[in-house]
Every structure is written in C-alpha cells, then in structure tokens.
matplotlib code that plots the C-alpha trace (Angstrom):
import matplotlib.pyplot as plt

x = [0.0, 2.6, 4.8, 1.7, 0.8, 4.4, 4.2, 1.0, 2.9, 5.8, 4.2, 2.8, 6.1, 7.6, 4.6, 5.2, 9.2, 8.2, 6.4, 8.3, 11.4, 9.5, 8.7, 12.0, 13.2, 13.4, 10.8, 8.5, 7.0, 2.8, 0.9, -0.2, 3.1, 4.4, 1.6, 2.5, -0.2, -3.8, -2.4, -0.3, 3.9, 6.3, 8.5, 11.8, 14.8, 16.4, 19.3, 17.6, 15.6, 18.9, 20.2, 16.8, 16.9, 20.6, 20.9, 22.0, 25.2, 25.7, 28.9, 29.5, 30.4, 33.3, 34.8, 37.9, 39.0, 41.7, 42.1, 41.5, 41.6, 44.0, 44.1, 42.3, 44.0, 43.7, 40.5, 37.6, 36.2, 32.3, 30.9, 27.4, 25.5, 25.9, 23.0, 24.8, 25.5, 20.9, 20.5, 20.1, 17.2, 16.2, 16.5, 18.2, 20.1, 19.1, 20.2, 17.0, 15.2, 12.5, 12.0, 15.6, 16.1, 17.8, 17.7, 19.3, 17.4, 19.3, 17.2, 14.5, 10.7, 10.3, 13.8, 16.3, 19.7, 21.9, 25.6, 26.6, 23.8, 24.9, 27.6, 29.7, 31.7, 32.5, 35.9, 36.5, 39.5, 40.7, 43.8, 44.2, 41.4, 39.1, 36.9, 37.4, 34.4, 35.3, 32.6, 32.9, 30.7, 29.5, 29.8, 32.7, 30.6, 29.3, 28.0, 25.5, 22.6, 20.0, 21.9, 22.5, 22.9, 25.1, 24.7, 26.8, 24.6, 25.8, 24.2, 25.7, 23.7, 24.0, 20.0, 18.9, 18.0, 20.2, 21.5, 23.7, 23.8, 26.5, 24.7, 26.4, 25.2, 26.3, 28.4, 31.0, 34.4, 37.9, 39.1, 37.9, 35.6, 32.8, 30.5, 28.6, 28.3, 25.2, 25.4, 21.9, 21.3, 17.3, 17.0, 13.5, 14.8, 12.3, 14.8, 13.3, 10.0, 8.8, 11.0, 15.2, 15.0, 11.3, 9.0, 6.6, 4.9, 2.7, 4.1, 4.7, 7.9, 10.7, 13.9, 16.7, 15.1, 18.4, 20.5, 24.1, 26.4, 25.8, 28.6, 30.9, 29.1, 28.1, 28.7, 30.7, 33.3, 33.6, 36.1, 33.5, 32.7, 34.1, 33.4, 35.0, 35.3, 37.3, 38.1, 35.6, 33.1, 33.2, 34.7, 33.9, 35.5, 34.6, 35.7, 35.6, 34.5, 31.2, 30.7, 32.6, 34.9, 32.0, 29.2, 28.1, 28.4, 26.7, 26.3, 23.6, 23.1, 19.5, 18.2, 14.8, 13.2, 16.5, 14.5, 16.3, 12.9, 11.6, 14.4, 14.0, 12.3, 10.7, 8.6, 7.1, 5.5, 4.3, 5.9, 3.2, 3.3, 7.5, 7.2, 10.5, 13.9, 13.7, 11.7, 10.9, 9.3, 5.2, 5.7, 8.0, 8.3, 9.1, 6.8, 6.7, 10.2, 12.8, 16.4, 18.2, 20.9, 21.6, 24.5, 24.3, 26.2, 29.5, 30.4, 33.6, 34.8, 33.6, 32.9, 29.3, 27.4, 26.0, 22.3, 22.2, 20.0, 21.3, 24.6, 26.5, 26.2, 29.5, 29.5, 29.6, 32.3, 33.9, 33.5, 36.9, 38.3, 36.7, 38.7, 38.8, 37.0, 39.2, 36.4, 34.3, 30.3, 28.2, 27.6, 24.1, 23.6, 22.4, 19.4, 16.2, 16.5, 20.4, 22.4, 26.1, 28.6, 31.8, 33.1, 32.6, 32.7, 29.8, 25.3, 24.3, 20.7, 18.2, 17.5]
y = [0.0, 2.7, 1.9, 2.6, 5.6, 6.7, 5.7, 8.1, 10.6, 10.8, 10.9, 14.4, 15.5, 14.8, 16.3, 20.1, 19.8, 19.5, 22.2, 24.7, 23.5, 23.9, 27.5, 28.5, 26.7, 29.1, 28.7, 26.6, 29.9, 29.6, 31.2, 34.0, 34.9, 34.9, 37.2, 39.5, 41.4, 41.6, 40.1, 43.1, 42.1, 40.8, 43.5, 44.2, 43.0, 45.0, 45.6, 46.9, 49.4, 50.5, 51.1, 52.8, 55.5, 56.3, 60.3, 60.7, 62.6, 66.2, 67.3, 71.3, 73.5, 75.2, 78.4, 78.1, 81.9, 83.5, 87.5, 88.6, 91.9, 93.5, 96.1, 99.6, 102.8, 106.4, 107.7, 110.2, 110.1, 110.9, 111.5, 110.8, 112.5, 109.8, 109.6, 107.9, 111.0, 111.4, 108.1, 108.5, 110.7, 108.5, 110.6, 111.1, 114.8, 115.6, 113.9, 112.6, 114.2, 111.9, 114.7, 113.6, 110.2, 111.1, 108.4, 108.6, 105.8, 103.1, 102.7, 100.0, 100.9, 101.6, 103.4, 101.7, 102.1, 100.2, 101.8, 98.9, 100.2, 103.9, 104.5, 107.2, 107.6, 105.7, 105.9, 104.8, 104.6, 102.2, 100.4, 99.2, 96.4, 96.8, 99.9, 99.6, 101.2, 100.6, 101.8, 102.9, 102.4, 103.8, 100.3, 97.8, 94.6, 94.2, 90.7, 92.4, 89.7, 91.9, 90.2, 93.7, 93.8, 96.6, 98.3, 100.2, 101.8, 103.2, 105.9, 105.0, 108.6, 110.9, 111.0, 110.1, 106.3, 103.5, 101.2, 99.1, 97.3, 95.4, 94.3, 91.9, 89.7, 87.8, 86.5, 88.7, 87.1, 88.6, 88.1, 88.7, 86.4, 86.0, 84.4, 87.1, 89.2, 89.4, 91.9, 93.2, 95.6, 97.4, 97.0, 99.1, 102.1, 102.4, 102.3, 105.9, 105.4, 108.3, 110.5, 110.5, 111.6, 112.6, 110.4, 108.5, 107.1, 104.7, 103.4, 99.6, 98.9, 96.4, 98.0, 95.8, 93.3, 91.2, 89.4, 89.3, 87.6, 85.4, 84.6, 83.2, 80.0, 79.2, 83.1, 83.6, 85.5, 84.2, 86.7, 89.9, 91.3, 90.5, 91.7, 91.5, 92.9, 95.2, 98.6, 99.1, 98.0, 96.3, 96.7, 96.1, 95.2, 94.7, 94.8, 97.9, 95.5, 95.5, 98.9, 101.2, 104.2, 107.1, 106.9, 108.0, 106.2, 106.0, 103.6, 101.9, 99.8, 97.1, 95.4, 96.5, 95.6, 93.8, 93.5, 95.3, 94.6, 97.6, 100.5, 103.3, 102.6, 106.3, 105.0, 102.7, 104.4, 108.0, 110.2, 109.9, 105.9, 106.0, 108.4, 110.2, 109.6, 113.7, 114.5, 117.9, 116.8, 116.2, 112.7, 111.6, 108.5, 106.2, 104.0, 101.9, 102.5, 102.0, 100.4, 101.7, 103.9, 105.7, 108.3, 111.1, 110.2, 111.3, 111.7, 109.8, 110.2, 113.5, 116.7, 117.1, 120.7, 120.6, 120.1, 115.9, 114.1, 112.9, 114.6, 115.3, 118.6, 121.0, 123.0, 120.3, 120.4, 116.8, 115.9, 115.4, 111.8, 110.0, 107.2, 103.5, 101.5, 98.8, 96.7, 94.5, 94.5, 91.4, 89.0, 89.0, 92.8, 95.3, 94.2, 95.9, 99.6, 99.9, 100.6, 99.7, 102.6, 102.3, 105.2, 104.3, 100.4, 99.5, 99.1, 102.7, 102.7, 105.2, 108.3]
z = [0.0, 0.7, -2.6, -4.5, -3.0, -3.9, -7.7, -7.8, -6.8, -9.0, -12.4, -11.2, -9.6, -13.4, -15.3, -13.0, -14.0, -17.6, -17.4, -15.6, -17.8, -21.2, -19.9, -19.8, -23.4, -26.5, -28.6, -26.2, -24.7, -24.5, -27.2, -24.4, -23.6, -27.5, -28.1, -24.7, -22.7, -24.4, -27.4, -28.3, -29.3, -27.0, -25.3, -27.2, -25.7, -23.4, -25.5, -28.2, -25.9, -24.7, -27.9, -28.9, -26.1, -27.1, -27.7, -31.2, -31.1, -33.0, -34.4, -32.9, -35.8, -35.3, -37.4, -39.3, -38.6, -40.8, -39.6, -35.9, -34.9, -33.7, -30.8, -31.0, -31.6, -30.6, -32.4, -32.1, -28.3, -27.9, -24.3, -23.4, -20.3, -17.0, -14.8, -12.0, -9.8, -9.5, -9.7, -6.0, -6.6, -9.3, -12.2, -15.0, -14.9, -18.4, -21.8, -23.0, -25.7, -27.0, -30.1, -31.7, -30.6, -27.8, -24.8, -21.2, -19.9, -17.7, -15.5, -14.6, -15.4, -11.4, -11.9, -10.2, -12.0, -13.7, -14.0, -16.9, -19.1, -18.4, -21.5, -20.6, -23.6, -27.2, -29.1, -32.8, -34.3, -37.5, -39.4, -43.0, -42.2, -39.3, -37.8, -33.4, -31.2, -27.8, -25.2, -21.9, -19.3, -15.8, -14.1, -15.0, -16.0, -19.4, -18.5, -16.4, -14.9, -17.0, -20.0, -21.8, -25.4, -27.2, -30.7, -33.1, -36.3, -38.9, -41.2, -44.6, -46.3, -42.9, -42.7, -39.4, -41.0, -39.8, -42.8, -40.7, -37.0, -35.2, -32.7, -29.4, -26.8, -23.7, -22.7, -23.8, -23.7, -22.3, -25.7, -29.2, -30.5, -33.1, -31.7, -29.7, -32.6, -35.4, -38.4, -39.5, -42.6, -43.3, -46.8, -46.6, -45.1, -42.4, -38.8, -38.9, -39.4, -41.5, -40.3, -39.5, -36.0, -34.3, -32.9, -35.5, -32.9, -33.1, -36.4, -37.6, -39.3, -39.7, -38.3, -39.3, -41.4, -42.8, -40.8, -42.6, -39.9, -37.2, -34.9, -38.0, -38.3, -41.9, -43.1, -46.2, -44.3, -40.3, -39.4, -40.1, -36.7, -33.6, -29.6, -26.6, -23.0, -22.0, -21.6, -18.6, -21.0, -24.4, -27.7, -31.3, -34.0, -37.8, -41.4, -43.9, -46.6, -44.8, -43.4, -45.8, -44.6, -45.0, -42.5, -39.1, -36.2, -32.9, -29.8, -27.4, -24.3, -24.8, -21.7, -22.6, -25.8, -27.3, -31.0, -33.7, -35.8, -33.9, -34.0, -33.7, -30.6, -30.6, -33.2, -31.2, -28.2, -28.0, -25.3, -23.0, -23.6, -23.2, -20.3, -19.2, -16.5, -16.2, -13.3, -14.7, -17.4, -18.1, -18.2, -15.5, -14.5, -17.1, -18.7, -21.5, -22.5, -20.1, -19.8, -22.6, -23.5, -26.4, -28.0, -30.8, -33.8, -35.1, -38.8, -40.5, -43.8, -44.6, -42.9, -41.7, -42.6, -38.5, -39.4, -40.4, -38.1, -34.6, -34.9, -32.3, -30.7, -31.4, -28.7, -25.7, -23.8, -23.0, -19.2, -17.3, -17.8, -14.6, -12.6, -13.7, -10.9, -9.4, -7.7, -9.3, -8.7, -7.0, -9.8, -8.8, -8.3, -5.6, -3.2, -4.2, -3.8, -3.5, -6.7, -7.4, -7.1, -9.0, -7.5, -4.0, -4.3, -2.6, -3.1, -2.1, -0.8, -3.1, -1.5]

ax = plt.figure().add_subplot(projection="3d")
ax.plot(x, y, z, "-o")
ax.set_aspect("equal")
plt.show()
C-alpha cells in the first residue's frame, strides 16, 4: 500500500518539472506569452531598448578663422550724459530728448539704476582692415545679470535712417571672438519710421530686417565682426569690406526691448506711452520704455554741414576723464533699492 501511494505521486512531480522547464526553453513559450499582454507584441529585448533611447550625437560646428583683430587705436572720443551722480534721486540729470532720438534711460521701469547700461563715452579709431568702437561704461561689467545687449549703427547717407547694426550679446568674452556678434542691414529704409529723427509714434515697421552675420558659423566671411570685454566695457571690432569708410556712427546699451525689428524705438510708443527719467518733465516716470541707453552720432569720412539728423552737438564740452573703478560688482547685483557705485565700491541705498 505505501509503494503505490508513492508511484501516484511521482508521475505528477515529473509532469510540473516538464512544465516549468519547457517555460524557460526558446521557442517553447505559450501562445499568451508569444503574443505579450492583451495580445499586443512581445516587449523588445532590453538591449535593443537601450540602444533605442541612445541620444544621437551632433557634431558642434566650429569656425575656421583666418584675420582677428588687432588692438584699438587712438581715435575720435564721444561723451554721453551719466545719470549715476541722481541716480540717487532716481532721475536722469538731463540727456533725453524723445523729439531727436535722444535716450538717457538706464534705469529699470520703477527706476532703479543700472551703471553697466549707463555709457559714458565711445571711441572709434581704425587700421588698413578693421573699424574699433570701444565703449565705456559707468559700471565695470558688461555681463551684467540683466543680460545687456550693445549696438553700433551706422548711417551709410547721414540721414537720421540706420543702414547698418553690429549688434552683441552675452556672454561677452575677455578676448575677441565672433561668436557674440550678429550683423543686421534694413533694406526698406524704415529704422526711422517716417522721419530721421522725431517720434513716428505709433508706427509699424521692420527695423533691421536682414541678418548678414551670425557669430561666424556658416557666413561667407567668419572673421567679419568680432566683440569682446574690456576697456571698462566692451569693444567692437569689424571689417571695412562691410561697413565702408563714409558713414556715421553711434552707440547703445539694450536690456529693454532687445528687438532690432523695432528701431527706432521712438517709433514705437508716444511720449506719453515712453514716459520720461527727467523729473521735470510732463511725463516723468518712465513708462513703456525704459532700460536703454543711447548716443548722438558722429560723422567719419567726410565733414558734416551741422544740421544731419542725430549729430553730435559742437559745442559740448567733453567731461573730465573719470577714474577706472578697481572693484568688481556682485555677480548677482544690488538688493532691491540699492544701486552699485563704482566710484565708492559699494550698493548705495536710493535716497
């Protein structure tokens, strides 16, 4: 009795070991699990999954350069009104005159301001190859956290309509380089609006509608324009194969709009809309338009008759040369209503 009670049992032990081993032969699987989960296809191998989620890998263009600038000369210094000795009172002293494209604006809309968008001066100078515009500024830090752009336009005809933009962006290197820079052209001749100089406002044009460089990569010439920083501020360099030697020439500082699509920016807003940094004036505070900088224009190549639009005024006196700052401001800024001081080294609290 108790060696056939054995015998029963083994055929069942063999028949669940033939069918966990046939489970885990190749090709033996059951038709549920060949078919997966609600009949759908089995999962892919893991393996193949792996090689599925992969990134793809991108080659980084690089630029082949050939001519690099060299280092600026003495040239043709223009000064531009500062607005960091009021900026305690939170005005601008004077400077901006929204009838001639005129701006003294580095200041936040609430007008807090900001010394690196304050230009205090722009000198050009040249050699056989390159045109250099080195501007100064009122702070020491052209990679400012507001991420400021600067502009040089040129006035190919001396009429008040920009032709050409150099136009940089952060972050600006300690040595020249192409990459931050983007050459812009308006083939329409409507930077202006309708007029050189006033106000058009409100008007809808294009600006700068043609990109012509950007940064080296893929342009027909790599080596066109090139910025760096230095100088207590930052420098430009391009070709006189793009720009020509006849033109006139002047500067900005962008932390506002940023779109050269929409220069002249007093064609944008009305007064009233822009309001004003001058605290004597009817529309003091600012208000639509606010952190940017701008500087008249100087002629080159040929002797101006003293009425083209935006030129430089004859009879300002230039401002006595003010000290290089030697300390550096926070990389983060000044707390909420304090400003950075170059002069004193230190976030000065508004008055």
């Amino acid at each position: 009795m108790k060696r056939q009670h054995i015998a029963d049992i083994v055929p069942a032990g063999l028949v669940l070991v033939l069918a966990v081993m046939a489970c885990n032969i190749p090709g033996l699987a059951s038709p549920q699990q060949a078919a997966g989960p609600t009949g759908t296809e089995p999962d892919a191998p893991p393996a193949a999954a792996s090689a599925e989620a992969a990134p793809s890998l991108t080659a980084v263009p690089t630029v082949q350069h050939v001519t690099t600038p060299g280092e600026p000369g003495s040239g043709r210094t223009v000064y531009d009104v500062e607005s960091q000795s009021t900026a305690p009172e939170r005005r601008a002293p004077y400077g901006d005159s929204y009838d001639i494209n005129r701006l003294e604006r580095p200041f936040t809309q609430d007008m807090i301001y900001v010394p690196n968008l304050d230009i205090y001066s722009y000198k050009v100078s040249s050699d056989a190859t390159w045109w250099y515009v080195q501007i100064e500024l009122m702070g020491n830090n052209a990679n400012d956290p507001l991420q400021i752009n600067y502009g040089v336009e040129l006035d190919r005809d001396h009429d008040g309509f920009g032709d050409l933009l150099a136009l940089a962006h952060p972050p600006y290197q300690p040595t020249w380089d192409t990459s931050a820079v983007q050459l812009f052209e308006d083939t329409n001749h409507n930077t202006g609006g309708l007029s050189g100089e006033k106000s058009d406002a409100p008007i809808e044009t294009d600006g700068y509608d043609a990109l012509r460089f950007s940064g080296g990569v893929g342009d027909s010439d790599p080596d066109m324009a090139w910025a760096r920083a230095g100088g207590n501020g930052i420098q430009f360099a391009f070709k006189k194969s793009w720009s020509g030697v006849v033109f006139m020439l002047g500067v900005f500082a962008d932390a506002g709009l940023k779109d050269p699509k929409q220069l002249d920016y007093v064609d944008r807003f009305t007064e009233p809309q822009a309001g004003s940094p001058v605290k004597d004036k009817q529309y003091y505070p600012l208000g639509d338009l606010y952190l940017v900088d701008n500087v008249c224009r100087e002629a080159f190549g040929f002797d101006p008759s003293g009425f083209e639009p935006q030129l430089c005024p004859r009879d300002e006196p230039a401002p006595q040369p003010r000290k290089t700052p030697t300390c550096v401001e926070p990389p983060n800024g000044c707390p909420r209503d304090y400003y950075w001081s170059p002069e004193t080294c230190e976030c000065v609290l508004f008055i």
